[in-house]
MARMI-914129 format. One record per residue: residue in one letter; x, y, z of N, C-alpha, C in turn. Coordinates in Angstrom, 1 decimal, decimal comma, padded with zeros to 4 digits. Example, Ala and Ser with C-alpha at 12.3 -4.5 7.8 and 13.67 -1.06 7.14 Angstrom:
% residues 2
res|nc1|nc2|nc3|cac1|cac2|cac3|cc1|cc2|cc3
A|013,2|-005,7|007,8|012,3|-004,5|007,8|013,2|-003,3|007,8
S|012,8|-002,2|007,1|013,7|-001,1|007,1|012,9|000,0|007,9
***
This chain:
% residues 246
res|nc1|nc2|nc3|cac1|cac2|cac3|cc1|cc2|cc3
X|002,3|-000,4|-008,5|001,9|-000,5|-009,9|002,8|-001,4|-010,7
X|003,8|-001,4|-010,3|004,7|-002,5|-010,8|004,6|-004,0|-010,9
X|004,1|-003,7|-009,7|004,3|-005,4|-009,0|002,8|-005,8|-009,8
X|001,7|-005,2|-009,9|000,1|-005,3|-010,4|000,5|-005,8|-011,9
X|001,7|-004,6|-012,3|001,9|-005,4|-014,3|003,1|-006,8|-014,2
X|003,0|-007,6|-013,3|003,7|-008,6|-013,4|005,4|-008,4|-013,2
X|005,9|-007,2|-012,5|006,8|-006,9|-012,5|007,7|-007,4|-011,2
X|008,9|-008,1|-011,4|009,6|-008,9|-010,3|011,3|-008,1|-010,5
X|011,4|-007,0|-010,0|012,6|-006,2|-010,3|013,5|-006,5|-009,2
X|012,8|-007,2|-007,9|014,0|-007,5|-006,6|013,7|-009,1|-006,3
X|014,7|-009,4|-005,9|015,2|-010,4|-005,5|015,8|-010,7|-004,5
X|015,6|-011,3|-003,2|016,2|-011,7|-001,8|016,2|-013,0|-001,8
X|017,8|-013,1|-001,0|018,4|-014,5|-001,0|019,1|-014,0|000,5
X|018,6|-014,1|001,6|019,8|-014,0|002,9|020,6|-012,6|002,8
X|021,7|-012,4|002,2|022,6|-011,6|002,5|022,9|-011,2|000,6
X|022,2|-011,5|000,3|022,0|-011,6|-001,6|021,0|-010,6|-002,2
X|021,4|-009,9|-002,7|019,9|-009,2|-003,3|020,2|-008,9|-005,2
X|019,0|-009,0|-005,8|018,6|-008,8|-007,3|018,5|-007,5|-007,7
X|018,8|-006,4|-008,0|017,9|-005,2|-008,7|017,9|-005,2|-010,1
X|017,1|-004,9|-010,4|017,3|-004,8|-012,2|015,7|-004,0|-012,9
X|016,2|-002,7|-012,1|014,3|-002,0|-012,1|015,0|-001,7|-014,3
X|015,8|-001,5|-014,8|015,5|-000,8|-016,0|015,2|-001,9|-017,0
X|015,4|-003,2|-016,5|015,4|-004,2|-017,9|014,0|-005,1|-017,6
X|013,5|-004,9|-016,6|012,6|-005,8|-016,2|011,2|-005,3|-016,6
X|010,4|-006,3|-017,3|009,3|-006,1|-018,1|008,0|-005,2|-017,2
X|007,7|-005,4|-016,4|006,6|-004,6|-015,7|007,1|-003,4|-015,1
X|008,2|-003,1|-014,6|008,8|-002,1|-014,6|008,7|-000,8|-015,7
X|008,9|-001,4|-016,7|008,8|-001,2|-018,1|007,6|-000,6|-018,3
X|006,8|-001,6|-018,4|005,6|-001,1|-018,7|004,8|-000,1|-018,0
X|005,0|-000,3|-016,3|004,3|001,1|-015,5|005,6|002,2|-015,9
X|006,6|002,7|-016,4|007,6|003,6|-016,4|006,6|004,4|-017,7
X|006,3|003,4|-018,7|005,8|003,9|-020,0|004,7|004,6|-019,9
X|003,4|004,0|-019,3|002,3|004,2|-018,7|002,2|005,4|-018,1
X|003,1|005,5|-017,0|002,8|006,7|-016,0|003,3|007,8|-016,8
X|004,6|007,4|-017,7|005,0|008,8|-018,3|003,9|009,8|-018,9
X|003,4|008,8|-019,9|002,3|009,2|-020,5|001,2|010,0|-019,5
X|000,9|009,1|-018,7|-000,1|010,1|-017,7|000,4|011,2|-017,1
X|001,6|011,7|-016,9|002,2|013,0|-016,2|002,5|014,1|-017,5
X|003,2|013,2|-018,6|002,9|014,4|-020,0|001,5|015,0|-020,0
X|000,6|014,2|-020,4|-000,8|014,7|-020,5|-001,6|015,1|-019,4
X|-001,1|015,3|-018,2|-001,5|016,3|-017,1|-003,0|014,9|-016,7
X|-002,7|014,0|-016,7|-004,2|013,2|-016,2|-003,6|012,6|-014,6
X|-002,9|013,1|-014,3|-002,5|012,8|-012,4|-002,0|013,9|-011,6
X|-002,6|014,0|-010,5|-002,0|015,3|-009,8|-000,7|014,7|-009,2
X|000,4|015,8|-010,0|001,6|015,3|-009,3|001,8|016,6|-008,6
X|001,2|017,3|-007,6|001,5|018,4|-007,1|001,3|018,3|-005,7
X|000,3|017,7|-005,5|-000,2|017,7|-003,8|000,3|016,6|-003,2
X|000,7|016,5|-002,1|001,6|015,9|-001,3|000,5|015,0|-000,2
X|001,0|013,7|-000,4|-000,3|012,2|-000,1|-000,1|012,8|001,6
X|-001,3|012,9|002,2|-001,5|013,1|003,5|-001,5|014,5|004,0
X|-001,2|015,0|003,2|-000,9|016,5|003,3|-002,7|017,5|003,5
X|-002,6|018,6|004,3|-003,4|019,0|004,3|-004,6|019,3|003,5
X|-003,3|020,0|002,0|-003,8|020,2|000,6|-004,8|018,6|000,2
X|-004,0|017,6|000,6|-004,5|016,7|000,2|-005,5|016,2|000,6
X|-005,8|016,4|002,1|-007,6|016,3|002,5|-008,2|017,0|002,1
X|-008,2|018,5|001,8|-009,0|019,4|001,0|-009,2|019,2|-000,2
X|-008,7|018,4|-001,2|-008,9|018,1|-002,5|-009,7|016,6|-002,6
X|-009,9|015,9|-001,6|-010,2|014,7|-001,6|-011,8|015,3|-000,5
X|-011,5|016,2|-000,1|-013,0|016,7|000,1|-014,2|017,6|-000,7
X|-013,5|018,2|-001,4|-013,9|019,3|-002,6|-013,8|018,7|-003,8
X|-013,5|017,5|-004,1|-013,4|016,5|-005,3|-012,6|017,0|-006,2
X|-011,6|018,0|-005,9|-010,4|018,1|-007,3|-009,6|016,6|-006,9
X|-009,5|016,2|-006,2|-009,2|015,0|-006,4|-010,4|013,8|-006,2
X|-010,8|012,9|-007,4|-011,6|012,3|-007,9|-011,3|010,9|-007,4
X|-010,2|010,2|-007,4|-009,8|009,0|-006,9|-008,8|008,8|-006,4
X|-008,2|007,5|-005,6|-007,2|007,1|-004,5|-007,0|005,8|-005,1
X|-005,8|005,0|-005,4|-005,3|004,2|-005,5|-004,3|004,1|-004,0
X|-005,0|002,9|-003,2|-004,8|002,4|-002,1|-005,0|001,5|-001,3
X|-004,2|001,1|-000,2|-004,8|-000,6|000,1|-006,2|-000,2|000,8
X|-006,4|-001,3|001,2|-007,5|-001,9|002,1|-007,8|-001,1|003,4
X|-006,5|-000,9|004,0|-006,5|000,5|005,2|-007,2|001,9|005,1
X|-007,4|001,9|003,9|-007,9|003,7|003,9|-009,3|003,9|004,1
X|-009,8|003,2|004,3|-011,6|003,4|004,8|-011,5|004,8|006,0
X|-010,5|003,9|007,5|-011,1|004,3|008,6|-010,5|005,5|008,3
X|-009,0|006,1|007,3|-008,0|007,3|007,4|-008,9|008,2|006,7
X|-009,9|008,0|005,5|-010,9|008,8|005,1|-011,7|009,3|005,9
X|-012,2|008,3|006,9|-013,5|008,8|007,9|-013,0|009,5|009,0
X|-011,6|009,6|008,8|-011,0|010,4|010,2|-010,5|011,9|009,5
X|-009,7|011,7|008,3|-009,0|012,8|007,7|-009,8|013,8|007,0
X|-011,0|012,8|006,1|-011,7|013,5|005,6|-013,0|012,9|005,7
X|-014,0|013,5|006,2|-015,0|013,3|007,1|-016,5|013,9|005,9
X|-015,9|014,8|005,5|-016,5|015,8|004,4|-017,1|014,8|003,3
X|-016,4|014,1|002,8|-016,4|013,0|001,9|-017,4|011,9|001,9
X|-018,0|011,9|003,2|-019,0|010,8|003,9|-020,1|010,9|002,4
X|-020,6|009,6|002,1|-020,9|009,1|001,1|-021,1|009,2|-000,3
X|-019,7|010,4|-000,3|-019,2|010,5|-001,8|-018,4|009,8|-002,5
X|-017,8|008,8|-001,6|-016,6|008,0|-002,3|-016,9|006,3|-002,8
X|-017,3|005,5|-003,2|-017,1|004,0|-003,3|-015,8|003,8|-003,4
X|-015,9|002,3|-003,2|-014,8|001,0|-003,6|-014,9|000,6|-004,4
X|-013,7|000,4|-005,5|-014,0|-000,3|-006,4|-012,3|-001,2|-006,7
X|-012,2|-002,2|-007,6|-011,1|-002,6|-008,1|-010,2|-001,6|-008,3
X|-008,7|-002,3|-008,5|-007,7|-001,6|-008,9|-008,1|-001,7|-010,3
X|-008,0|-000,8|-011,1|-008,0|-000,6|-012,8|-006,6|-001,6|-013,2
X|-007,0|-002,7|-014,2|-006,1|-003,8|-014,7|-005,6|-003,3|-015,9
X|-004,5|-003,7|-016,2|-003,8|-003,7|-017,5|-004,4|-004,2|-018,9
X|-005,2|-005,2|-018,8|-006,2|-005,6|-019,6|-007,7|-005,8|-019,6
X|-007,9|-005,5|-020,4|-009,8|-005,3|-020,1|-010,4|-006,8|-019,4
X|-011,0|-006,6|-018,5|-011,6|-008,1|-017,8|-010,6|-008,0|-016,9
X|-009,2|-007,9|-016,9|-008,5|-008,3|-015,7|-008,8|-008,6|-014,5
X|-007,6|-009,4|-014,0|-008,0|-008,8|-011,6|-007,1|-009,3|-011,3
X|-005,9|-008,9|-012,2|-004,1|-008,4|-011,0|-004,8|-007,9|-010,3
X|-003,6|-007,7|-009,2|-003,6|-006,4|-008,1|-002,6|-006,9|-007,3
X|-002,0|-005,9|-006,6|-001,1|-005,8|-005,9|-001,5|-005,0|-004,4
X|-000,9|-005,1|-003,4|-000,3|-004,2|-002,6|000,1|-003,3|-001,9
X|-000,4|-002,4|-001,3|000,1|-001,5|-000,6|000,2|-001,1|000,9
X|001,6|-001,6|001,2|000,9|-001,4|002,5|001,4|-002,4|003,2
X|001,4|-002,9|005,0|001,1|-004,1|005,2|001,4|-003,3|007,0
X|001,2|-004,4|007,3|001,8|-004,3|009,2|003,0|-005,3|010,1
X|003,4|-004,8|010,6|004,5|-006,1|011,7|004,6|-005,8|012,9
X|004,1|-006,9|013,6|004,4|-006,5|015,5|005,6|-007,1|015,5
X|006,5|-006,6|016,6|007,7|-007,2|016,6|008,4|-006,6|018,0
X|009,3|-007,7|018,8|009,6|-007,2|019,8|011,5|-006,7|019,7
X|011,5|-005,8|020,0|013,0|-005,1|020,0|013,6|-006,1|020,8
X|015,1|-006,5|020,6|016,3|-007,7|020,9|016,6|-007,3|022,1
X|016,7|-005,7|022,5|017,1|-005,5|024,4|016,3|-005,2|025,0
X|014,7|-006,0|025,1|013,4|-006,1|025,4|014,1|-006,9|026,4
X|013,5|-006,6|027,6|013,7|-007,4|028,8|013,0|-008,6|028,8
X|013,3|-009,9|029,5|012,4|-011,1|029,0|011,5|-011,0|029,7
X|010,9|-010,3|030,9|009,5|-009,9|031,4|008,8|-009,3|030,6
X|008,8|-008,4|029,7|008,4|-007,2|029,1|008,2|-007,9|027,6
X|009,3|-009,0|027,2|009,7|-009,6|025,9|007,9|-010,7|026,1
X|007,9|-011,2|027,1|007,1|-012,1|027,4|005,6|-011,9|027,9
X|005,6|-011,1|027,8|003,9|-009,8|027,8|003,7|-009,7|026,6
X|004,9|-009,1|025,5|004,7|-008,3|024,5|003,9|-009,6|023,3
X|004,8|-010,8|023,7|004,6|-011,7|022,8|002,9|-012,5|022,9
X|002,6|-012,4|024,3|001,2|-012,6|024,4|000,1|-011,6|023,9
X|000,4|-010,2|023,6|-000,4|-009,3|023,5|-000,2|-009,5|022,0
X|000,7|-009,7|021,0|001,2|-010,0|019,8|000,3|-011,4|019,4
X|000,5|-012,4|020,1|-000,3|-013,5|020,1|-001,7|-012,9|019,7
X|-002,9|-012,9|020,7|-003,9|-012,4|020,7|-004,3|-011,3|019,7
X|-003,7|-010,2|019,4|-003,9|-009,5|018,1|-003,8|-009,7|016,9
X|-003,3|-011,3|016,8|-002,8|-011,9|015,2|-003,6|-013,3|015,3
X|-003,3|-013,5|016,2|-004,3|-015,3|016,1|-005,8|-015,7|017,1
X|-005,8|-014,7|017,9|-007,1|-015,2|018,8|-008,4|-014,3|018,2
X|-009,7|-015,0|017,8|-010,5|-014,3|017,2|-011,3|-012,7|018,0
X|-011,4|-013,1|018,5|-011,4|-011,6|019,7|-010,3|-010,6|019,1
X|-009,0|-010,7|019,2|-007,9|-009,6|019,3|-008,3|-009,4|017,8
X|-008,3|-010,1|016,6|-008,2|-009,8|015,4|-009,1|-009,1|015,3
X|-010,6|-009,2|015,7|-011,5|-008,5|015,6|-011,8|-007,3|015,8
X|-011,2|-007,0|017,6|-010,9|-005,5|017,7|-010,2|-004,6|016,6
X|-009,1|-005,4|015,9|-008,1|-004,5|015,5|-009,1|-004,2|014,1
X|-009,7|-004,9|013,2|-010,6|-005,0|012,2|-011,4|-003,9|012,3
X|-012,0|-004,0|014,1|-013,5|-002,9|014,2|-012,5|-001,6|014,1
X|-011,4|-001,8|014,5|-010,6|-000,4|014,6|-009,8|000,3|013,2
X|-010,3|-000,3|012,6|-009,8|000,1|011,2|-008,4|-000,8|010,6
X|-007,8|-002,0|011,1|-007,1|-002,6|010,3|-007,2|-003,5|009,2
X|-006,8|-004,1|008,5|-007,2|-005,1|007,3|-007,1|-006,2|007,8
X|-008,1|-007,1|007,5|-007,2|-008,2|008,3|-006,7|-009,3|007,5
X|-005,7|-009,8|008,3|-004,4|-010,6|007,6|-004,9|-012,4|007,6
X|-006,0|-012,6|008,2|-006,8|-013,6|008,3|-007,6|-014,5|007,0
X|-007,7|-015,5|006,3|-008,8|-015,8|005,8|-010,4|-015,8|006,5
X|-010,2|-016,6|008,0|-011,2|-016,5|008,6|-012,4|-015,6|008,2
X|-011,8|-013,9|009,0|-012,0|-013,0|008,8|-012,4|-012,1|007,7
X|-011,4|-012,7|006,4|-011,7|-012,1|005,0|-012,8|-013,4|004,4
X|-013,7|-014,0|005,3|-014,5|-014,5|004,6|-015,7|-014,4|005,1
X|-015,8|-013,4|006,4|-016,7|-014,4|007,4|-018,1|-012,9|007,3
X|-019,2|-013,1|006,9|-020,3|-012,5|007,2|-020,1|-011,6|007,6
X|-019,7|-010,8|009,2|-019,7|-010,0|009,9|-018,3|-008,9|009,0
X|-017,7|-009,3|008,5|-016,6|-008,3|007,9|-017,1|-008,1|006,4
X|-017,7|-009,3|005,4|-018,6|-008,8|003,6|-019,6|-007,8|004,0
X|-020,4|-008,2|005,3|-021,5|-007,4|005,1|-021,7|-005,9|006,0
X|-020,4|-005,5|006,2|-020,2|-004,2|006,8|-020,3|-003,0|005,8
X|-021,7|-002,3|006,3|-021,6|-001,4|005,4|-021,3|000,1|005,7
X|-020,9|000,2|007,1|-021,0|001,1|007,9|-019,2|001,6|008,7
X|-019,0|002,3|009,0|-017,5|002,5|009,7|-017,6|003,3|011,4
X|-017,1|002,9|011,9|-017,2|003,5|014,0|-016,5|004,8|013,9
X|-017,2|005,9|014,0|-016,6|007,1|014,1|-015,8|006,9|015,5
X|-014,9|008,3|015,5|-014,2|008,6|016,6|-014,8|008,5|017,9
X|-016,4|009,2|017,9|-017,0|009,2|018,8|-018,0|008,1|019,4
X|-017,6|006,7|018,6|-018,9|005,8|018,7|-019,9|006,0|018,1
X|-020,1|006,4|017,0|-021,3|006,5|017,0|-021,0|006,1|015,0
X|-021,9|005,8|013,7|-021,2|004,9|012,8|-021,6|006,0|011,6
X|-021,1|005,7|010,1|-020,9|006,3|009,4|-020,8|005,6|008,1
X|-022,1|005,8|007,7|-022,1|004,7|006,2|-021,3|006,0|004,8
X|-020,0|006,0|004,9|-019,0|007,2|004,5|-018,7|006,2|003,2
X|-019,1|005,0|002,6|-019,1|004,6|001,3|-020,9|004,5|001,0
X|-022,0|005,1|001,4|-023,5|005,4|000,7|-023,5|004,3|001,0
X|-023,4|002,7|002,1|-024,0|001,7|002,0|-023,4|000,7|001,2
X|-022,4|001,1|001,1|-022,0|-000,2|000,3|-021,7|-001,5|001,0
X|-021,5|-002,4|000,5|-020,8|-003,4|001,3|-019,1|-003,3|000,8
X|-018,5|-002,5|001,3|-017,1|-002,3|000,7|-016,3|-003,3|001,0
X|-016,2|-004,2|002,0|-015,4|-005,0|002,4|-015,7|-006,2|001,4
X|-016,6|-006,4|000,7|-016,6|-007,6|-000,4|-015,9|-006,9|-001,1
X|-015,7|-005,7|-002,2|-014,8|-005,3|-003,0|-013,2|-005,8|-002,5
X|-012,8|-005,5|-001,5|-011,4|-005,7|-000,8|-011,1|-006,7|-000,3
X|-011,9|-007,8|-000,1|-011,4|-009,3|000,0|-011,2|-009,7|-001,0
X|-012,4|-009,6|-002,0|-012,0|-010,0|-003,5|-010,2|-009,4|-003,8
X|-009,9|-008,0|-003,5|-008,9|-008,0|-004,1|-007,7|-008,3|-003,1
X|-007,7|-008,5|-002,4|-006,9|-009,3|-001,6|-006,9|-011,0|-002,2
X|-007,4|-011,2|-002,5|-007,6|-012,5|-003,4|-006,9|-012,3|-004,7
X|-006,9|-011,8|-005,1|-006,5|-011,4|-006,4|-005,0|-010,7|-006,6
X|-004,4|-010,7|-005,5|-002,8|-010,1|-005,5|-002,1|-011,2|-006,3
X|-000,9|-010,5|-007,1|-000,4|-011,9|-007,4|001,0|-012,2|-006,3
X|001,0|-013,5|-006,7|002,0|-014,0|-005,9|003,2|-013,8|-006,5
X|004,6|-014,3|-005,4|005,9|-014,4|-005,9|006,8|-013,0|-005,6
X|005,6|-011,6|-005,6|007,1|-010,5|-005,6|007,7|-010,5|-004,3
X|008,6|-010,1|-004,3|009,9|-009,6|-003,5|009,8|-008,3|-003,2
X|010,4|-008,2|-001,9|010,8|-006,7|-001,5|012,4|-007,0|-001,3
X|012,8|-005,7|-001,7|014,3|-005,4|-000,9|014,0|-005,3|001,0
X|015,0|-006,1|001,7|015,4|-006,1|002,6|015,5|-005,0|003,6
X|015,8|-003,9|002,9|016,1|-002,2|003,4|014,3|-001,3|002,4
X|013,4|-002,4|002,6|012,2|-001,7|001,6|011,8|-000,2|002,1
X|012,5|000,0|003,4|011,6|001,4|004,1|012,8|002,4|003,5
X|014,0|002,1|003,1|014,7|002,9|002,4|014,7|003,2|000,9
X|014,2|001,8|000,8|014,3|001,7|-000,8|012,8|002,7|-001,7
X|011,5|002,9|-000,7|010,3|003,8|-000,8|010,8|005,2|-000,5
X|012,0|005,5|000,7|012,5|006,9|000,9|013,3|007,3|-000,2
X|014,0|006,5|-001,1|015,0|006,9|-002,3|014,2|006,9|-003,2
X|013,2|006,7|-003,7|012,0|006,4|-004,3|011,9|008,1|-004,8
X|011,3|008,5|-003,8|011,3|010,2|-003,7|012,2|011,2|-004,5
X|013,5|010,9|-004,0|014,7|011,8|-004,6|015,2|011,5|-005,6
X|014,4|010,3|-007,0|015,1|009,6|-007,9|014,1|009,5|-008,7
X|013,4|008,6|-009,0|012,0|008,8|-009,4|011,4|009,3|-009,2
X|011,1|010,0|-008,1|010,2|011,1|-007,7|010,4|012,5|-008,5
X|011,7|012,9|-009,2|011,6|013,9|-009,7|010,9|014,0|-010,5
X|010,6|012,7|-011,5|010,1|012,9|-013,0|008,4|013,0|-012,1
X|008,0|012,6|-011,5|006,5|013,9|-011,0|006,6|015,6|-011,3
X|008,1|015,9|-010,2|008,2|017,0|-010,5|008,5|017,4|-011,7
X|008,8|016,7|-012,9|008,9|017,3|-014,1|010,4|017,7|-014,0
X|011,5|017,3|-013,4|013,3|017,3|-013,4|013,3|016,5|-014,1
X|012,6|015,1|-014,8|013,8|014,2|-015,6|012,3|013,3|-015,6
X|012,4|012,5|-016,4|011,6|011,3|-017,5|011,7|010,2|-016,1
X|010,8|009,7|-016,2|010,4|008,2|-015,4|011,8|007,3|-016,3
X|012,0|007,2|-017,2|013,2|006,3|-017,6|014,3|006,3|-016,9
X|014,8|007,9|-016,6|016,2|008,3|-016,1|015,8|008,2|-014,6
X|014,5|008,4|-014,2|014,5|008,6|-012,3|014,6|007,4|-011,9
X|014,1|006,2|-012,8|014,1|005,0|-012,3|015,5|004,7|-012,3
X|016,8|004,9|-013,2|018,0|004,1|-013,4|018,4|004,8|-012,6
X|018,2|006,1|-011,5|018,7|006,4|-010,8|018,5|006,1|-009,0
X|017,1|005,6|-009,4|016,6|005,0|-008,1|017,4|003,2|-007,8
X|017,4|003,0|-009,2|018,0|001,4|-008,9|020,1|001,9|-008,9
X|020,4|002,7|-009,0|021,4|003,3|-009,0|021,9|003,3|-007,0
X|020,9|004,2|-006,9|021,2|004,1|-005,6|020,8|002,8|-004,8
X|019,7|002,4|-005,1|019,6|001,1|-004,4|020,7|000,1|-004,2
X|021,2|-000,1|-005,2|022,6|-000,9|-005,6|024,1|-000,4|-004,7
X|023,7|000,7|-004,8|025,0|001,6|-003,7|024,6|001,6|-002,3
X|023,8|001,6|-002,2|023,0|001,5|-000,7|023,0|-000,2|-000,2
X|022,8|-001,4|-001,3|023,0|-002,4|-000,7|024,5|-002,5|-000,4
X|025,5|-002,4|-001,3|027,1|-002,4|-001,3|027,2|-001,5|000,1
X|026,8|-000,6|000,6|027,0|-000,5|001,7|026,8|-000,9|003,0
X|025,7|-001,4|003,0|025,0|-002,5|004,3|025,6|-003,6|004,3
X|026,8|-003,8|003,5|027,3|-005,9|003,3|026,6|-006,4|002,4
X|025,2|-006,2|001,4|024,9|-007,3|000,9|025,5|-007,4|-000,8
X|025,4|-008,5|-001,0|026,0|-009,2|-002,3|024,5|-008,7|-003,2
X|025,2|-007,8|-004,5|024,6|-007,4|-005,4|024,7|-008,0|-006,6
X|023,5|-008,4|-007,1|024,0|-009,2|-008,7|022,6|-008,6|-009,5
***
């Protein structure tokens, strides 16, 4: 939500990183935003994302919507099955009327580990190959529920005009009522803005996320203070890995 209101709070340079989540304008503005929405009780900050509770609410409709990437089709049709043609696709809701920011959530990386044997290094990278660039492998991974990282793909007939999803068992599941969902989601893949940055340590920097900002869900302390405490730690956390903080 940050990154959607134009917000550029990190900065990577090599061994160099930027924080500055309290002074930076989109930051700002989702900090203000969301406050408002947890005062006035208009977001469930109680149920826990993937959590049991959480498929039962998203099957029984106390939970009404999902702000999420492009991946959640196939995790609906597996998690919550109940839901089959109760849900559409639509845009992320913009900051301004007419809008089409959008941002991010999410993403994938193959990658082969450094004491990978060069037999084993040299398999991995052909099966890596084929899953990312040969039209066949991308396609599997697409029919199997991934997004794909492709223009080809995000343009091509056989992926806008899918209205349908491959159950577990083979057999298909029009679990958006027929939509053509995948035009919604190219469009907004189109529509991301460019330029943001992640921190370097980002899988840490989403786990401190939790114990810092995450309070003010719980109602321990204001989005203003969880945030200066999340870039708090971030900052102590880079000083400890080696990197140069400014």
């Amino acid at each position: 939500m940050v990154w959607q209101a134009g917000g550029q709070p990190f900065s990577t340079h090599r061994k160099k990183v930027a924080i500055n989540l309290t002074d930076d304008a989109g930051t700002q503005r989702w900090t203000a935003y969301w406050q408002r929405m947890i005062d006035e009780d208009l977001i469930d900050t109680r149920t826990v994302e993937w959590s049991n509770d959480w498929d039962r609410g998203l099957s029984d409709g106390t939970i009404a919507s999902v702000l999420a990437g492009g991946w959640l089709p196939h995790s609906l049709l597996s998690d919550v099955p109940q839901g089959a043609g109760r849900f559409r696709v639509a845009q992320t809701p913009t900051w301004e009327p007419g809008g089409t920011q959008n941002s991010e959530n999410g993403g994938s990386t193959l990658s082969i580990m450094r004491t990978t044997s060069d037999e084993k290094a040299a398999a991995a990278y052909k099966f890596m190959d084929y899953a990312t660039h040969d039209s066949e492998g991308i396609r599997g991974r697409v029919l199997d529920g991934a997004f794909p990282a492709d223009n080809d793909t995000l343009g091509s007939a056989e992926f806008l005009d899918q209205t349908t999803l491959t159950t577990p068992d083979g057999g298909v599941s029009e679990y958006f009522g027929g939509q053509k969902f995948n035009q919604v989601l190219s469009q907004a893949a189109r529509n991301v803005l460019p330029n943001h940055q992640f921190l370097p340590y980002e899988i840490h920097a989403r786990s401190a996320f939790g114990s810092t900002a995450g309070a003010a869900f719980r109602r321990e302390t204001t989005l203003v203070n969880g945030v200066r405490s999340w870039q708090d730690e971030l900052i102590a956390y880079a000083k400890q890995q080696g990197y140069q903080v400014s």
